[in-house]
C-alpha positions in Angstrom: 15.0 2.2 5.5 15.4 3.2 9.5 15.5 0.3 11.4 15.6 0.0 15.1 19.1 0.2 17.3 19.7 -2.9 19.4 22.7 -2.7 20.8 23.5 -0.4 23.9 26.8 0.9 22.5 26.9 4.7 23.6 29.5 5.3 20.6 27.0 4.7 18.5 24.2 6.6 20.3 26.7 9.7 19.9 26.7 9.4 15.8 23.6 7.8 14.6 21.7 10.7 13.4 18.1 10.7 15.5 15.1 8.7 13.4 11.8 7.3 13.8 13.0 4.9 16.0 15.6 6.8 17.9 16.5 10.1 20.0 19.1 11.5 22.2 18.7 14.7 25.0 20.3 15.9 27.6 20.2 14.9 31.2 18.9 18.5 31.3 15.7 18.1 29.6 12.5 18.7 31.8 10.0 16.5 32.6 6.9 18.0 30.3 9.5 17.2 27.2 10.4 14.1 28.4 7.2 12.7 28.3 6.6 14.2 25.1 9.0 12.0 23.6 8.0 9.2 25.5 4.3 9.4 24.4 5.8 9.7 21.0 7.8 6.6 21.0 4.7 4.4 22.5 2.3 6.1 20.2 4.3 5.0 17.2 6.7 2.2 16.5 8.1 2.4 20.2 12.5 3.1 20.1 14.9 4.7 22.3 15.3 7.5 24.2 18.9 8.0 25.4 19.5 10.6 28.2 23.1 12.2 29.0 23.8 12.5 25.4 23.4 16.0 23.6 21.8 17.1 19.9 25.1 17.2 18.2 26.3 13.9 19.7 28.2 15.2 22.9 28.3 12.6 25.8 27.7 14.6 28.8 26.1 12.0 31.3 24.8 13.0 35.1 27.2 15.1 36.3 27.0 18.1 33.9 26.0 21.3 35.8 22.2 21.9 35.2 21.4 17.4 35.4 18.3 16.4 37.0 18.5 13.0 39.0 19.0 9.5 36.9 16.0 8.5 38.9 13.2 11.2 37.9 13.9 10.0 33.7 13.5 6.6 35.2 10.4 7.3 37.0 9.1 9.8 34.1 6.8 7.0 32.0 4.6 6.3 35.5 4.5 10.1 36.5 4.5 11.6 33.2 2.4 9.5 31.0 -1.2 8.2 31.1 -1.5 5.6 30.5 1.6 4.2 31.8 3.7 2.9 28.2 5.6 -0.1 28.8 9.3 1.0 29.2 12.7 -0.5 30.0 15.3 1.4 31.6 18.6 0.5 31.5 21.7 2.4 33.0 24.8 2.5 30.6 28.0 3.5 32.0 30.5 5.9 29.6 33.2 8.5 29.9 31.6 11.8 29.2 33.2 14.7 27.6 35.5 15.7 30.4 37.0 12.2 31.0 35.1 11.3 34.1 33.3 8.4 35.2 29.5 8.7 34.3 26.5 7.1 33.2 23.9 7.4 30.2 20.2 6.2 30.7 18.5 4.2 28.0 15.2 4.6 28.2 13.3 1.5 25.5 9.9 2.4 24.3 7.6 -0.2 23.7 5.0 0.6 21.0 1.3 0.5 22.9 -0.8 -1.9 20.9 -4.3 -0.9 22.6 -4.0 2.4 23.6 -2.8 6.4 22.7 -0.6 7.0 25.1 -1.5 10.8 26.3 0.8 13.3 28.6 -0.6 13.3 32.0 0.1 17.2 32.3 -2.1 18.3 29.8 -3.3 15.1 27.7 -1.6 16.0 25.0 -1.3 13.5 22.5 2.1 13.0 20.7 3.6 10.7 17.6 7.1 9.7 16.4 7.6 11.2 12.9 10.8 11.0 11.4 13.0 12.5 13.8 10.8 14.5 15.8 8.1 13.8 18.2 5.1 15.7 16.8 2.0 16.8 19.1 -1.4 15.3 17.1 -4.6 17.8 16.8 -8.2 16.1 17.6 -8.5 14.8 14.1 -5.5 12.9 14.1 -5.1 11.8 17.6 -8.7 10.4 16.4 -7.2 9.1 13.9 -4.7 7.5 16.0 -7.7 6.2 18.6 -8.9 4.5 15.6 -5.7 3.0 14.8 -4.7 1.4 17.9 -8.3 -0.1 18.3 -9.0 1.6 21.4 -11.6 3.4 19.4 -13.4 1.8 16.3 -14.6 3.6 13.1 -16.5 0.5 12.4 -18.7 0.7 15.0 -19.7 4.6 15.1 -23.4 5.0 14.6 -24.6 6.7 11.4 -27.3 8.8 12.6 -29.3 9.4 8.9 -29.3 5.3 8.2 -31.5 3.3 9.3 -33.1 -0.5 8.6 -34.8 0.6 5.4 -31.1 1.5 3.8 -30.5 -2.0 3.5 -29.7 -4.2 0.4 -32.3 -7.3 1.1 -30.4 -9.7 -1.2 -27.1 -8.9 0.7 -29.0 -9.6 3.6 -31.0 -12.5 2.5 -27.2 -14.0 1.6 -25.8 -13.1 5.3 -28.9 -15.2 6.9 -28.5 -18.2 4.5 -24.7 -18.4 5.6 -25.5 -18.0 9.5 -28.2 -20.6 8.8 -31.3 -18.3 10.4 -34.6 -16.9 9.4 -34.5 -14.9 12.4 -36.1 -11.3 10.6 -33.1 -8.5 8.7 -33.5 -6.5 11.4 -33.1 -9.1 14.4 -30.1 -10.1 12.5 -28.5 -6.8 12.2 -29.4 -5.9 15.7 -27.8 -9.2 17.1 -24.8 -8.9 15.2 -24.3 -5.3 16.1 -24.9 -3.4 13.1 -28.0 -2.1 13.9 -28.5 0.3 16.7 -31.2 2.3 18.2 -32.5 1.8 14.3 -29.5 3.2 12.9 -26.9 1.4 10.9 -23.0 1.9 12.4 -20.4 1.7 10.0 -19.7 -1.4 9.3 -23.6 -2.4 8.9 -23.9 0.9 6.3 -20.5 -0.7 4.8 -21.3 -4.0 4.4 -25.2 -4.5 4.0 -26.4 -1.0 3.0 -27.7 -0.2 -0.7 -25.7 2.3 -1.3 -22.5 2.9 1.5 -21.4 5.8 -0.7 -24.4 7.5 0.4 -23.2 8.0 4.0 -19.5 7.1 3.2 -18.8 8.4 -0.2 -15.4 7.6 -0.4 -16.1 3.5 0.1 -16.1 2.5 -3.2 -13.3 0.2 -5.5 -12.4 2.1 -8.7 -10.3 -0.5 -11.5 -8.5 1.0 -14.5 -6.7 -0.9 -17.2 -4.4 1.2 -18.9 -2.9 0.7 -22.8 1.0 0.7 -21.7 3.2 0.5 -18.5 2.3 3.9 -17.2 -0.2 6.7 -16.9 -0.7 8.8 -20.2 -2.3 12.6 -20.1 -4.0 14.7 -22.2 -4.0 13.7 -26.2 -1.6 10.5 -25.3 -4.8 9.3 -22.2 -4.5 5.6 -22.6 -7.3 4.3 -20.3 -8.7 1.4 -22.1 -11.4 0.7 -19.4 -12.8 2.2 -16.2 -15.4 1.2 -14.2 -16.1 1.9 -10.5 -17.9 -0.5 -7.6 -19.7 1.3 -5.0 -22.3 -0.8 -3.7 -22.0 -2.7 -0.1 -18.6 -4.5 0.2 -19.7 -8.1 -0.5 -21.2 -6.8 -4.1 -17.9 -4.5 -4.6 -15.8 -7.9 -4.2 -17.7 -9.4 -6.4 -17.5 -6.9 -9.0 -13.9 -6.3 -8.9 -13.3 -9.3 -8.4 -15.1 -10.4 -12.3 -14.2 -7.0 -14.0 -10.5 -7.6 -13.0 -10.1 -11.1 -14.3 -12.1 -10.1 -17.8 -9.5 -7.7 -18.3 -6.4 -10.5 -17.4 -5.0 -12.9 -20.1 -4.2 -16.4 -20.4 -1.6 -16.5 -23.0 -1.1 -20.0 -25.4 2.1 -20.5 -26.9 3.9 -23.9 -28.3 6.3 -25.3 -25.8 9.6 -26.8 -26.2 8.1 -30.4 -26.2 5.8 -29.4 -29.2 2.4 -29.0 -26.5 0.3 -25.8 -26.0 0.7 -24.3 -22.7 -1.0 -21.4 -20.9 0.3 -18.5 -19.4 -1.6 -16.7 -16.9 -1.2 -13.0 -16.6 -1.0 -13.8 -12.7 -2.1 -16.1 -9.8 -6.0 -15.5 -9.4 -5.0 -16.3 -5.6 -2.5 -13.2 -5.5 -4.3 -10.5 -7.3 -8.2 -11.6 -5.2 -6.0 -12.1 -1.9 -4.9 -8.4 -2.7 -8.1 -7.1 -3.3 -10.1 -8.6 0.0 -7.2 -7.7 1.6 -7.6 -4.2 0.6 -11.7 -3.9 0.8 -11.5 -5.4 4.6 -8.5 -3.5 6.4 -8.4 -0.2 4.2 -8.9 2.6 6.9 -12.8 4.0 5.9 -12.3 7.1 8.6 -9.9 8.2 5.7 -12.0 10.6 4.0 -11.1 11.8 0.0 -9.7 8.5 -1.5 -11.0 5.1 -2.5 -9.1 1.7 -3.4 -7.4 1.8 -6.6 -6.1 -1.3 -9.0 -4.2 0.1 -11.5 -3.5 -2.8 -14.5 -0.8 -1.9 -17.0 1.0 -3.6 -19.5 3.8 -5.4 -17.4 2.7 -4.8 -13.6 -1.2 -4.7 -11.2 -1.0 -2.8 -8.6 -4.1 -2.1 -5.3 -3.8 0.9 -3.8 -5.4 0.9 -0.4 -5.7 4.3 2.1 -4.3 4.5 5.4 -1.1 3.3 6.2 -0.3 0.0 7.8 -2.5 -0.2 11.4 -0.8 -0.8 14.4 2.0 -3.1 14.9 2.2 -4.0 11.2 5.5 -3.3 9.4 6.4 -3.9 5.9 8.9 -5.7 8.0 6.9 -8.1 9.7 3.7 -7.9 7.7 4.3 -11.7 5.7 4.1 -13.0 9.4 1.9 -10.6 11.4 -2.3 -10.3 11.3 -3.8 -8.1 13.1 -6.9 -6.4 11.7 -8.1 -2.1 11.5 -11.7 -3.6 10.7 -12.1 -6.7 13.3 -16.1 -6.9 12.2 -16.1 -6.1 8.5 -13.2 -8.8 8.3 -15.6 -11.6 10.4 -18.3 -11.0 8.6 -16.6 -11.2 5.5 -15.2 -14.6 6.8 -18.9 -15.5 7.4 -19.8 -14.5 3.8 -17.3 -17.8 2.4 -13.9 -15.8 1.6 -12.4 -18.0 4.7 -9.5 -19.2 2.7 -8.8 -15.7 0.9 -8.9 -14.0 4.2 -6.8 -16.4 6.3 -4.4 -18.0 4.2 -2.5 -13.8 3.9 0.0 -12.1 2.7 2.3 -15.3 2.5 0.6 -16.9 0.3 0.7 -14.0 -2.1 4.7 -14.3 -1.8 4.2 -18.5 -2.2 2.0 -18.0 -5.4 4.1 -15.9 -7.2 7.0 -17.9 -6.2 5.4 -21.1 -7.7 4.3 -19.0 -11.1 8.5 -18.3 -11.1 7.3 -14.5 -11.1 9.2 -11.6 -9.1 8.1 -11.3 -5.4 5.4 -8.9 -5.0 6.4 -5.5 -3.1 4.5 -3.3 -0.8 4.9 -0.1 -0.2 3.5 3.0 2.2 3.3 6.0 -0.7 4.0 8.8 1.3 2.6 7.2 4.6 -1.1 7.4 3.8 -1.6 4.6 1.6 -0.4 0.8 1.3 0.4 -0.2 -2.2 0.5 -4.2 -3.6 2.6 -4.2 -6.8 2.4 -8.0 -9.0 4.4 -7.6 -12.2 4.0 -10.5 -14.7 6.2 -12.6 -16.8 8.3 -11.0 -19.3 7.1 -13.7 -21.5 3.3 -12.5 -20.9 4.6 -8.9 -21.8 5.6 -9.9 -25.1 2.3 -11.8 -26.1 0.4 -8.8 -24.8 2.1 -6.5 -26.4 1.8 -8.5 -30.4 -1.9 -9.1 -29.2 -2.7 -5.6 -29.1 -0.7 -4.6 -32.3 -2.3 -6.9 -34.3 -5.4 -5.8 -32.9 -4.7 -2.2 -33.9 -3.6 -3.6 -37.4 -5.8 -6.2 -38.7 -4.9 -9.7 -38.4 -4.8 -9.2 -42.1 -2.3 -7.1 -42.2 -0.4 -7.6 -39.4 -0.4 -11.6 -40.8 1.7 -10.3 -44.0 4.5 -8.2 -42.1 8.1 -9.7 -42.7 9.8 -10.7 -39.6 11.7 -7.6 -39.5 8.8 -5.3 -39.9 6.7 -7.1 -37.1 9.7 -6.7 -34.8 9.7 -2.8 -35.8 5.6 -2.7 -35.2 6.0 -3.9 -32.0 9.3 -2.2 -31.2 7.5 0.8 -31.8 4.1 0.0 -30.1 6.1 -0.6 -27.0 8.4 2.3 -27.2 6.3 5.0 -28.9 8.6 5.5 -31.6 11.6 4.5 -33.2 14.7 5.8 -34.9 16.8 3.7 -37.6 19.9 3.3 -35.0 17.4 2.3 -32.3 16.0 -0.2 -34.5 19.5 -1.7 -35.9 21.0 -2.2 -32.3 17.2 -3.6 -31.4 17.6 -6.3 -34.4 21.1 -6.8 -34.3 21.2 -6.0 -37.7 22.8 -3.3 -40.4 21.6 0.3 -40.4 21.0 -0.5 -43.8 18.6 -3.2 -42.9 16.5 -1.1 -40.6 16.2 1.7 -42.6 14.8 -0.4 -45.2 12.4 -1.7 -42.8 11.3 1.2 -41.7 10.5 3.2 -45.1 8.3 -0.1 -46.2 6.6 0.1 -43.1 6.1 4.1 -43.8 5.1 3.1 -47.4 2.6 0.3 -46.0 1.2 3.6 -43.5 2.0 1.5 -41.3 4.3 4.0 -39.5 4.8 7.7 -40.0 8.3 9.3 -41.0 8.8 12.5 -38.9 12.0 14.8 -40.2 13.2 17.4 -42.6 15.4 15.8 -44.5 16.9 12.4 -45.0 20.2 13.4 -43.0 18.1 15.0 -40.6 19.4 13.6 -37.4 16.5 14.2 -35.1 13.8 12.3 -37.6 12.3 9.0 -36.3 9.0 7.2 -36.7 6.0 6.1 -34.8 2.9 4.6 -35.0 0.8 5.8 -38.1 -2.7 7.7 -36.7 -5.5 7.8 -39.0 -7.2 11.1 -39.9 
């Protein structure tokens, strides 16, 4: 993962190849590019521009033939930039390539919290990707206005909405926690989700019938799946989909019931002879997750919706747009800062305080205390934040010979030997099995599995597949009825 530079050292600035966070030019470069990359820099995580260095590494400082004056880079944030980025400049001295005496200039680039930084030239708009500084169209510097708060998605007026688009049991809830009988539409005007009659955003979002309507991509779509991945075509194993599309509060709510139906609590015997449970996961991780995801998703993101994915041994909450503003999977345990500042009040209002304050470490705490793995997040290709919980091992198991003696018969599945439930369930969990894969699974002879597995065949239980008995490609799998 790139990661900042923090020391000065110009040896390093000469080989560290050029990142998000990081760029060297020459003390040649002109003013227009020089803001360019400045704008870039304050526009995304903010980094270092270091001046009198070359592309390929080449120290060649102020006094090269063709140098502007150490003083125009230095002045080049206030006369290139609007508004003005917040930038240190700090004079390095080196040797440069010919032995002499010379300086470098680093120029640090403090990421703008508030505002997009624009070139004063010709207000173009630029963003650090990678290692280049990329110029933004309308839609994304939009984007980007969005992003950095200075312009809000949330409170853009939908023009076809109106008063009579709300859901009146929403908004009969939203009164009784305010504590007024003021009428829906003072409400809603008052709190700024009504205006000129016309819902904005966040008003179509949060108390509207049907959002999906004006915004059809707001909606929360759950999926458990038979397995621990995604299956296509004849092998689909999507045991249960069901999508939430009504206003935010309602989708919660509806996730939030549909997801824990679908969760275990597994019993077993402990080691001092009592029955303990098991929990798939913390409720508090997995609902944290999913608030988390409803209130700072980014809803100018057209084309996607939230996603919780629930497999076999992991959950995971898909959420578009990337992390807003200053947040870094880095610093994102510690840092709050919010892309939806009045869907995430109002939803405070609506009684999810302590989901909505208590964060992201709690998630980490909860897990922890449930002596599961930490949860990770992820940015899938820049566009999306992903929440991955995996469960206990233990939990893995029990689900697993839940669902094949489901798929049995507790009859049946009750009368297997011990080495023919191991098989079953070998097999359920791998989607087929050989006799060496089953030997080196129980520890015992070949002889032993092989055994196994023909009264398993013979019970049609399993199905042999192979063209002879010294065929050395033939396994079995899981017997499908005709």
């Amino acid at each position: 993962m790139q990661q900042p530079i923090t020391r000065n050292d110009p040896d390093l600035f000469s080989k560290e190849k050029e990142n998000l966070y990081f760029d060297r030019k020459s003390a040649r470069l002109n003013a227009k590019e020089t803001a360019r990359h400045i704008c870039a820099f304050a526009n995304a995580s903010g980094g270092k521009l270091v001046i009198g260095i070359e592309d390929n590494g080449e120290i060649t400082g102020f006094k090269r033939d063709g140098a502007r004056d150490i003083e125009e880079f230095e002045q080049a944030p206030i006369v290139g930039c609007d508004p003005s980025p917040v930038v240190r400049a700090m004079r390095v001295p080196v040797k440069n390539a010919k032995g002499q005496d010379d300086q470098i200039l680093v120029l640090e680039v403090a990421s703008s919290t508030g505002r997009v930084i624009a070139r004063r030239s010709d207000k173009a708009v630029f963003l650090r990707q990678r290692d280049s500084s990329v110029e933004l169209d309308r839609e994304q510097v939009l984007a980007l206005e969005y992003d950095k708060n200075q312009r809000r998605y949330e409170d853009e007026v939908q023009e076809r909405s109106s008063v009579e688009d709300v859901d009146p049991e929403v908004v009969a809830r939203y009164k009784a926690e305010l504590g007024t009988e003021a009428s829906d539409e003072q409400v809603l005007r008052s709190r700024g989700f009504l205006q000129d009659g016309h819902l904005t955003n966040a008003g179509v979002l949060l108390f509207s019938e049907n959002p999906t309507r004006f915004i059809p991509w707001a909606r929360v779509r759950v999926i458990r799946f038979d397995g621990n991945k995604m299956e296509t075509g004849r092998r689909l194993n999507i045991v249960k989909d069901r999508t939430f599309d009504g206003p935010l509060p309602k989708q919660i709510e509806g996730a939030k019931g549909f997801i824990s139906s679908q969760l275990r609590e597994f019993q077993y015997l402990g080691d001092d002879g009592r029955f303990k449970i098991i929990p798939e996961y913390p409720e508090f991780a997995w609902f944290e997750g999913l608030v988390n995801a409803v209130t700072h998703r980014d809803y100018a993101m057209s084309g996607d919706h939230i996603r919780v994915m629930m497999y076999g041994d992991r959950l995971e909450i898909t959420s578009p747009g990337g992390l807003p503003n200053m947040v870094t999977l880095e610093n994102m345990r510690y840092t709050r800062w919010s892309r939806n500042p009045i869907i995430a009040r109002t939803l405070v209002e609506f009684g999810w305080v302590r989901e909505l304050n208590e964060g992201v470490q709690r998630i980490y705490d909860e897990m922890a205390s449930f002596f599961l793995n930490e949860p990770t997040y992820s940015e899938p290709n820049g566009m999306s934040v992903r929440l991955v919980l995996e469960n206990s091992i233990t939990s893995r198991v029990l689900r697993q010979a839940d669902a094949v003696a489901e798929s049995l018969g507790e009859g049946v599945y009750g009368d297997l030997s011990e080495y023919e439930l191991a098989a079953v369930q070998y097999t359920y969990g791998k989607g087929r099995v050989t006799v060496r894969g089953l030997a080196e699974h129980l520890g015992r002879s070949s002889k032993v599995a092989r055994a196994t597995l023909r009264s398993l065949a013979d019970k049609r239980i399993l199905d042999w597949h192979g063209t002879s008995a010294t065929d050395p490609s033939q396994y079995y799998d899981l017997h499908r009825a005709e």
